[in-house]
C-alpha positions in Angstrom: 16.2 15.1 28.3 15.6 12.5 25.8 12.6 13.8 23.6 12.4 10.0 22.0 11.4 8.5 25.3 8.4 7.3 25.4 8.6 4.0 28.0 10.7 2.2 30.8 12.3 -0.8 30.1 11.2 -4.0 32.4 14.2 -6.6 32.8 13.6 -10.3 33.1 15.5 -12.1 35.3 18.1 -15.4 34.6 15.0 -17.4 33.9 13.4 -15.2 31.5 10.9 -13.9 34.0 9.8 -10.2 35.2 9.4 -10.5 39.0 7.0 -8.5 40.8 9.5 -6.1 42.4 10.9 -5.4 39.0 7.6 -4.3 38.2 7.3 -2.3 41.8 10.4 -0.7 40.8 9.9 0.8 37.4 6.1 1.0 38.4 7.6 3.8 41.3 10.3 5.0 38.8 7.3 5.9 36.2 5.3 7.4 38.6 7.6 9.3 41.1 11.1 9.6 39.1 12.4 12.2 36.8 12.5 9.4 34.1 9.3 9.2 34.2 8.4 12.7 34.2 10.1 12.9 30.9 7.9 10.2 29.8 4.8 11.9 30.9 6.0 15.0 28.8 7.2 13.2 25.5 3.9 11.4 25.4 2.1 14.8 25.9 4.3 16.0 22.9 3.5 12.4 21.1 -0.4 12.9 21.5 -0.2 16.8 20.5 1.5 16.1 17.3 -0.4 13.2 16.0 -3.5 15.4 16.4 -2.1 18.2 14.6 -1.1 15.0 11.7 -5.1 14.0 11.8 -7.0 17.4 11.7 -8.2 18.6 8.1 -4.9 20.2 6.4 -3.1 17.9 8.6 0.1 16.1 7.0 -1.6 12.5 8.0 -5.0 13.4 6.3 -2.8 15.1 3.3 -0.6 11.9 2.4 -3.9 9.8 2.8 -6.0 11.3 0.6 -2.6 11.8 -1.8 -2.4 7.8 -1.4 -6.2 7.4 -2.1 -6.3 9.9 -5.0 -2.9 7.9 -6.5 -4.9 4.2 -6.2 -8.4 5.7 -7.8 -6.2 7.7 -10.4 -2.4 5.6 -10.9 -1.1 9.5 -10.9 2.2 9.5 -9.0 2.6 10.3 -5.8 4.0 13.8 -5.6 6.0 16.1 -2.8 3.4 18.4 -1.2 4.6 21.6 -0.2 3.7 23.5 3.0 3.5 27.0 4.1 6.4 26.5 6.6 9.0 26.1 3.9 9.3 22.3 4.5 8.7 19.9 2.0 7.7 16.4 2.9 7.8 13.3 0.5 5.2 11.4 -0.5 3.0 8.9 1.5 6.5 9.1 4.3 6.1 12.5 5.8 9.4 12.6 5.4 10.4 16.3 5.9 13.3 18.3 4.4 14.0 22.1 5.1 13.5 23.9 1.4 15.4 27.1 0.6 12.9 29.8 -0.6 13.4 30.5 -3.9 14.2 34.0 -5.1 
């Protein structure tokens, strides 16, 4: 399955234009296909992890209020760490596995 999924493709035709059975088509293949199952569950996926980014202690609300407290104060924008043992840079979210220290 291919988690990064998210949306079926509509082709135009030779003139550049998206007939209606086009549209039938991927409308059915969405609906009744196992492509579009997949879709269904990556955008389930999608929706449950942006809310966990948005919720107080969320990584979204963290790198905001990083970003805000950096514009009010011209302190640099730092890597936050996390109780999971991941450590994600700066206004990005990028995420990178850390080693516990001994």
């Amino acid at each position: 399955m291919d988690t990064s999924k998210l949306a079926i493709e509509i082709q135009k035709n030779k003139d550049g234009l998206v007939t209606k059975e086009e549209v039938e088509w991927k409308v059915k293949a969405l609906m009744q296909g196992e492509e579009g199952q997949c879709i269904k569950k990556n955008v389930v996926i999608m929706q449950r992890n942006a809310r966990k980014g948005v919720v107080d202690g969320g990584i979204s609300k963290q790198n905001f209020e990083a970003y805000i407290d950096h514009l009010r104060t011209g302190r640099p924008l730092k890597n936050a760490e996390f109780n999971d043992g991941k450590v994600r840079s700066g206004i990005t979210g990028t995420t990178h596995r850390m080693d516990p220290v001994s």
